[in-house]
C-alpha positions as protocol buffer text, in pm:
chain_id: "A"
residue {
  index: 1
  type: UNK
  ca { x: 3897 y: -10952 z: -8929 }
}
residue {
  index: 2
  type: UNK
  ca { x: 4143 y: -11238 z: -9040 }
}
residue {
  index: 3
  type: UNK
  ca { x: 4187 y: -11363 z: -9399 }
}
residue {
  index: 4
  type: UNK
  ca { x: 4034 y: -11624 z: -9528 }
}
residue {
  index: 5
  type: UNK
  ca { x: 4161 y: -11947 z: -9731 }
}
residue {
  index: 6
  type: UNK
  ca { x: 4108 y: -12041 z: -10029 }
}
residue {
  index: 7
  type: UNK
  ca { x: 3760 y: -12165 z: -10151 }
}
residue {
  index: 8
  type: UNK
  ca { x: 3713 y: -12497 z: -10109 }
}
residue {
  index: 9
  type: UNK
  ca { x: 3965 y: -12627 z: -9875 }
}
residue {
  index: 10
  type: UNK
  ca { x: 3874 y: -12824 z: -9584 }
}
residue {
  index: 11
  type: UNK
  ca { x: 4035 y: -12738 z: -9292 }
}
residue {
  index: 12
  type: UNK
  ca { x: 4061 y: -12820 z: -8948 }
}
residue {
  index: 13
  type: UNK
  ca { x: 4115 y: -12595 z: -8626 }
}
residue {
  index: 14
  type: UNK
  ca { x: 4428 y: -12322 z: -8621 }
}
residue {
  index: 15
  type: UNK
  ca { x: 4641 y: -12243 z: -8372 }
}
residue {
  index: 16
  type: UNK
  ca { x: 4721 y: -11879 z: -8406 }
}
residue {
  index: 17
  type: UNK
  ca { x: 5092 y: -11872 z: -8181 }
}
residue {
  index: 18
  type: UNK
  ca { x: 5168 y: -11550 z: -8027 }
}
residue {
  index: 19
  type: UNK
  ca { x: 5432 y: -11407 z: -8323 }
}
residue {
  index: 20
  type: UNK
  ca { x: 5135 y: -11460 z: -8541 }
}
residue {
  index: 21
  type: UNK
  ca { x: 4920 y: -11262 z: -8399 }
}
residue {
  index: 22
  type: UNK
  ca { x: 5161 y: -10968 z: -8307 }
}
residue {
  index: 23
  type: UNK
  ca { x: 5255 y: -10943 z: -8684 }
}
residue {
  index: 24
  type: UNK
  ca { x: 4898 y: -10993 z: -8810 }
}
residue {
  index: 25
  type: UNK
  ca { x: 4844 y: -10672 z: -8665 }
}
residue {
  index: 26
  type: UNK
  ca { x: 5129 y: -10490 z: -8745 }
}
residue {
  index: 27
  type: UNK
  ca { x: 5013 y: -10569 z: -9107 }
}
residue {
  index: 28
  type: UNK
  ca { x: 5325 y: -10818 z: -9189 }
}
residue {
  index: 29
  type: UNK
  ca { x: 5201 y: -10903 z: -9572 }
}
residue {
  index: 30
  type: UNK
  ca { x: 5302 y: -11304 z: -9510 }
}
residue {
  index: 31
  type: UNK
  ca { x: 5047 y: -11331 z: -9250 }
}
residue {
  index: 32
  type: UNK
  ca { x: 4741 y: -11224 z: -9467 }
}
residue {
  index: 33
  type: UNK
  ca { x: 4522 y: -11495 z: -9632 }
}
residue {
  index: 34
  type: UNK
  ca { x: 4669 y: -11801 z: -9420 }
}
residue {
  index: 35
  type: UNK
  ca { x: 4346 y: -11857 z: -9215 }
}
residue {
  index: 36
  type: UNK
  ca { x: 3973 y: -11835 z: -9222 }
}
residue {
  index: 37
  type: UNK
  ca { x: 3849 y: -11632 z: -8862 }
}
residue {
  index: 38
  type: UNK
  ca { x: 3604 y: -11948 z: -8816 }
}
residue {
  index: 39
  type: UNK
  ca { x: 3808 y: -12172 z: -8743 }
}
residue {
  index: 40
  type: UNK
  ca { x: 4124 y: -11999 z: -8519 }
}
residue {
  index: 41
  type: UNK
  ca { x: 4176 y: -12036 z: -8156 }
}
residue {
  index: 42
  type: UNK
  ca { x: 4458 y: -11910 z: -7949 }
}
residue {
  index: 43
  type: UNK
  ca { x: 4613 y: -12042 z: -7566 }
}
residue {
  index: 44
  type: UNK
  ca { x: 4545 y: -11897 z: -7284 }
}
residue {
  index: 45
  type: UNK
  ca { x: 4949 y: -11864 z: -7265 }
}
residue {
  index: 46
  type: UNK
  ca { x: 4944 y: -11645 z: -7606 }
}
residue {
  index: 47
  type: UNK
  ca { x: 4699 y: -11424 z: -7417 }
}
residue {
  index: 48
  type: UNK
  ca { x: 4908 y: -11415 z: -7099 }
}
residue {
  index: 49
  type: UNK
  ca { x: 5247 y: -11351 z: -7371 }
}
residue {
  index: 50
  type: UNK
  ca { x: 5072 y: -11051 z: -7536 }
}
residue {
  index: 51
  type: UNK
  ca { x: 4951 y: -10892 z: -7183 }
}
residue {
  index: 52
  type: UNK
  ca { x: 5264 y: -10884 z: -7047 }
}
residue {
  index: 53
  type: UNK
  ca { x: 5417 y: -10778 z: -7346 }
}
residue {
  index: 54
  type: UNK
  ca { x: 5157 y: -10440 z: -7350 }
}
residue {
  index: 55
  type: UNK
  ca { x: 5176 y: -10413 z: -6972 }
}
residue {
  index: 56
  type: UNK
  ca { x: 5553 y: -10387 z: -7028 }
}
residue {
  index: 57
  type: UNK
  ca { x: 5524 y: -10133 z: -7268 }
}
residue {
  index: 58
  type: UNK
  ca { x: 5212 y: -9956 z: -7055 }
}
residue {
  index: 59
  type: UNK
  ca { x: 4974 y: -9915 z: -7397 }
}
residue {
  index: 60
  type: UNK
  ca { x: 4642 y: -9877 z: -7300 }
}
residue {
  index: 61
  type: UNK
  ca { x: 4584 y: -9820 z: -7621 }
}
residue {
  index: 62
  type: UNK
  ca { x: 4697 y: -10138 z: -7789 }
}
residue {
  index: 63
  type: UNK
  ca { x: 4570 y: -10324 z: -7472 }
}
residue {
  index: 64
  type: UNK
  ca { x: 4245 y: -10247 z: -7488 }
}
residue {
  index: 65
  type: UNK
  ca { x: 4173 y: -10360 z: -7879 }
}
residue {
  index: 66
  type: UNK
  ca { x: 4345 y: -10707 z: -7826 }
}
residue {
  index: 67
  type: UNK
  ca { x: 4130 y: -10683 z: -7486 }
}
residue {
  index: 68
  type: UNK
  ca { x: 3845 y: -10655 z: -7732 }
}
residue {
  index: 69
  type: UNK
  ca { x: 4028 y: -10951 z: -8022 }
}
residue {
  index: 70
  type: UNK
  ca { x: 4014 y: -11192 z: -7696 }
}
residue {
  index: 71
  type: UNK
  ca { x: 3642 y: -11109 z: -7613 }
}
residue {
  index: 72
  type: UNK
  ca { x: 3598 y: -11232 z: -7970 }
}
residue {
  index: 73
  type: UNK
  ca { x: 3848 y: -11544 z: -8032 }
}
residue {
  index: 74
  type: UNK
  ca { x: 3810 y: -11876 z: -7898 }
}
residue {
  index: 75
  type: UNK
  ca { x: 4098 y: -11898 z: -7612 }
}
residue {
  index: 76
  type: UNK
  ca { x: 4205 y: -12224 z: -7509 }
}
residue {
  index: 77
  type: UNK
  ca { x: 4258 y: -12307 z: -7166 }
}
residue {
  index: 78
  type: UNK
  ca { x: 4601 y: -12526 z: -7004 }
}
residue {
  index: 79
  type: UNK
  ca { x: 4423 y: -12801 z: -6858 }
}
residue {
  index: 80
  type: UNK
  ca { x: 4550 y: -13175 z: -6734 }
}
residue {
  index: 81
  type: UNK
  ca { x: 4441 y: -13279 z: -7083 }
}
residue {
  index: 82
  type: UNK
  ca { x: 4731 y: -13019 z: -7208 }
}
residue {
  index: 83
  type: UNK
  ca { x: 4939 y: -13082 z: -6955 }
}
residue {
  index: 84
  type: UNK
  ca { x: 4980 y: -13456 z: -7074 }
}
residue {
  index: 85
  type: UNK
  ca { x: 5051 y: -13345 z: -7391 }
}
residue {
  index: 86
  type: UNK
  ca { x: 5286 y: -13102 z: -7347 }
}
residue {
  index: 87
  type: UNK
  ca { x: 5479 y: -13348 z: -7125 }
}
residue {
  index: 88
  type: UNK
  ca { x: 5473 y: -13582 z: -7376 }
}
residue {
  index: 89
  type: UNK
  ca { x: 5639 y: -13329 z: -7631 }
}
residue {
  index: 90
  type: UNK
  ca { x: 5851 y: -13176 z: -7358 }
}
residue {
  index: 91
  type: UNK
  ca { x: 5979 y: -13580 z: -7281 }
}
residue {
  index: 92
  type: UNK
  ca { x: 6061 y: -13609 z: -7666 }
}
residue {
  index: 93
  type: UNK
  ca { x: 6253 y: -13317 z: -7701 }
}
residue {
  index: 94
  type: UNK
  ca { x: 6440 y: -13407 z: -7398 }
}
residue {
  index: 95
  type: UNK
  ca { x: 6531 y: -13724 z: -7547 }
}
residue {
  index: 96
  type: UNK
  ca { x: 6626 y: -13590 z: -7862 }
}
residue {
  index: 97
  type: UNK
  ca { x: 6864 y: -13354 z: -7704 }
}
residue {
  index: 98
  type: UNK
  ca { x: 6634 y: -13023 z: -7828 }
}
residue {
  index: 99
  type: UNK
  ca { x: 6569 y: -12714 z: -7571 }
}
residue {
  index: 100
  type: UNK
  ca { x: 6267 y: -12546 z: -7673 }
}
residue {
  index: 101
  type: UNK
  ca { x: 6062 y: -12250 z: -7500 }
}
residue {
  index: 102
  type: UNK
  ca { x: 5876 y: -12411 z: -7236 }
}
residue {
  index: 103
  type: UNK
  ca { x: 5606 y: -12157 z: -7314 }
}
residue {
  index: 104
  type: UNK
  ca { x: 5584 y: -12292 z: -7680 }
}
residue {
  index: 105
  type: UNK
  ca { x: 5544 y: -12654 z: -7610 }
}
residue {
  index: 106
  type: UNK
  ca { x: 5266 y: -12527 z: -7356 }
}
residue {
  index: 107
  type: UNK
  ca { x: 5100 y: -12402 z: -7656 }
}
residue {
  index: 108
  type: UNK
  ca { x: 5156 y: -12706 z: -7850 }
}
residue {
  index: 109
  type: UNK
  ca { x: 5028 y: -12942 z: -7614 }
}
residue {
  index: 110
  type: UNK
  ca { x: 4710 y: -12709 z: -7577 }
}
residue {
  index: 111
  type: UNK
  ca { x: 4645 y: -12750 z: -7953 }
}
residue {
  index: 112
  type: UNK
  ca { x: 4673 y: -13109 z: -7961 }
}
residue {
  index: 113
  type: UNK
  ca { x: 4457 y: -13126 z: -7684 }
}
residue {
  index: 114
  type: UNK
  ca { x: 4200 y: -12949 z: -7801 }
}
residue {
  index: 115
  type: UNK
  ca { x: 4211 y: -13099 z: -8202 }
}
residue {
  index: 116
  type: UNK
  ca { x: 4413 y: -12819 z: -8373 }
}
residue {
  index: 117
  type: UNK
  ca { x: 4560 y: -12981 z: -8682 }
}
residue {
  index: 118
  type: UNK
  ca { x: 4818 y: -12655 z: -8704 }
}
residue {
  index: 119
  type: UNK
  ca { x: 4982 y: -12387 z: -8558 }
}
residue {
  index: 120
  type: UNK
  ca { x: 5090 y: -12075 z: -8767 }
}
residue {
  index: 121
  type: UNK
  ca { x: 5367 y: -11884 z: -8650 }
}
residue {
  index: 122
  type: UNK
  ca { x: 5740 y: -11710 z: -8721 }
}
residue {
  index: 123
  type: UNK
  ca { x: 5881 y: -11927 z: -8432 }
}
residue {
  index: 124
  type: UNK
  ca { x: 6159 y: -12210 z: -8515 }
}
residue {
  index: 125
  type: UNK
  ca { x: 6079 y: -12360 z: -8192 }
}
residue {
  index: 126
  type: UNK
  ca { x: 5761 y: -12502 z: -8348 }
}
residue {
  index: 127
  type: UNK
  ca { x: 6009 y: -12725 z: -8629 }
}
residue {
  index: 128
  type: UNK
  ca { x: 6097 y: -12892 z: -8300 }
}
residue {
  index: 129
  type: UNK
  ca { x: 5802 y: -12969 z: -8199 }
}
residue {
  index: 130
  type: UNK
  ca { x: 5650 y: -13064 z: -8485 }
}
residue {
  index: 131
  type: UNK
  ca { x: 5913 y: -13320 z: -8498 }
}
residue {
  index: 132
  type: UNK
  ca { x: 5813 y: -13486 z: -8244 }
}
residue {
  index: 133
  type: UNK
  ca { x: 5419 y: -13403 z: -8228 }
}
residue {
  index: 134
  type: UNK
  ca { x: 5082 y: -13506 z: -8450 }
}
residue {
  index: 135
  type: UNK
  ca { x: 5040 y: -13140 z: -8525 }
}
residue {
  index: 136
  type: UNK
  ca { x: 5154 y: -12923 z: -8836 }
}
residue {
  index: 137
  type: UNK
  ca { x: 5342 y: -12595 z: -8826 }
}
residue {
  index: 138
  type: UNK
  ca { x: 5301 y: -12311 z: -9065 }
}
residue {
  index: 139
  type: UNK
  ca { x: 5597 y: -12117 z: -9083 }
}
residue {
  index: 140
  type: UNK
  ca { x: 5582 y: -11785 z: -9271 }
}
């Protein structure tokens, strides 16, 4: 379904953020070929993003195949583990004077949790948090 890397290169685990996944799908060009479908995850808050966003819209259509994309990607959960880490982020940014989407360093702090090495996405947010996180952003 996704792309895959190039040959060779040893990767870790990649967060796929919510714009990601939204353009993927739309078939935005810059999204093909940045990861390998064996080693993605996603949050359990870029599910809950992309629901509401296709209950807003009422598309049962669209619902149901990312309804089907979930049954088949690894979703990671917000658990205390996250929770710590997002606080820690959220703590940093504070003290740096940065306001970031609270939703996007709940998604950070799940992929640090959970030993994502980087998150791809279109969102600027992530620079922030990157800044002040062990965890690599992709921007496209």
């Amino acid at each position: 379904m996704l792309g895959s890397k190039k040959v060779g290169e040893v990767q870790g685990m990649i967060m796929l953020d919510t714009s990601f996944l939204i353009d993927y799908f739309r078939g935005v060009e810059a999204t093909h070929g940045l990861v390998d479908e064996n080693d993605v995850a996603i949050t359990a808050i870029t599910y809950h993003e992309i629901m509401v966003g296709l209950k807003r819209k009422r598309s049962k259509k669209e619902e149901k195949f990312f309804k089907r994309f979930f049954s088949e990607v690894k979703i990671l959960p917000f658990d205390v583990g996250a929770a710590e880490e997002s606080s820690n982020i959220a703590a940093r940014l504070i003290a740096i004077g940065k306001d970031v989407n609270a939703l996007d360093i709940l998604i950070a702090g799940i992929a640090i949790a959970n030993g994502a090495d980087r998150i791809i996405t279109r969102d600027p947010d992530f620079e922030a948090i990157a800044k002040v996180s062990d965890i690599e952003v992709i921007l496209y």
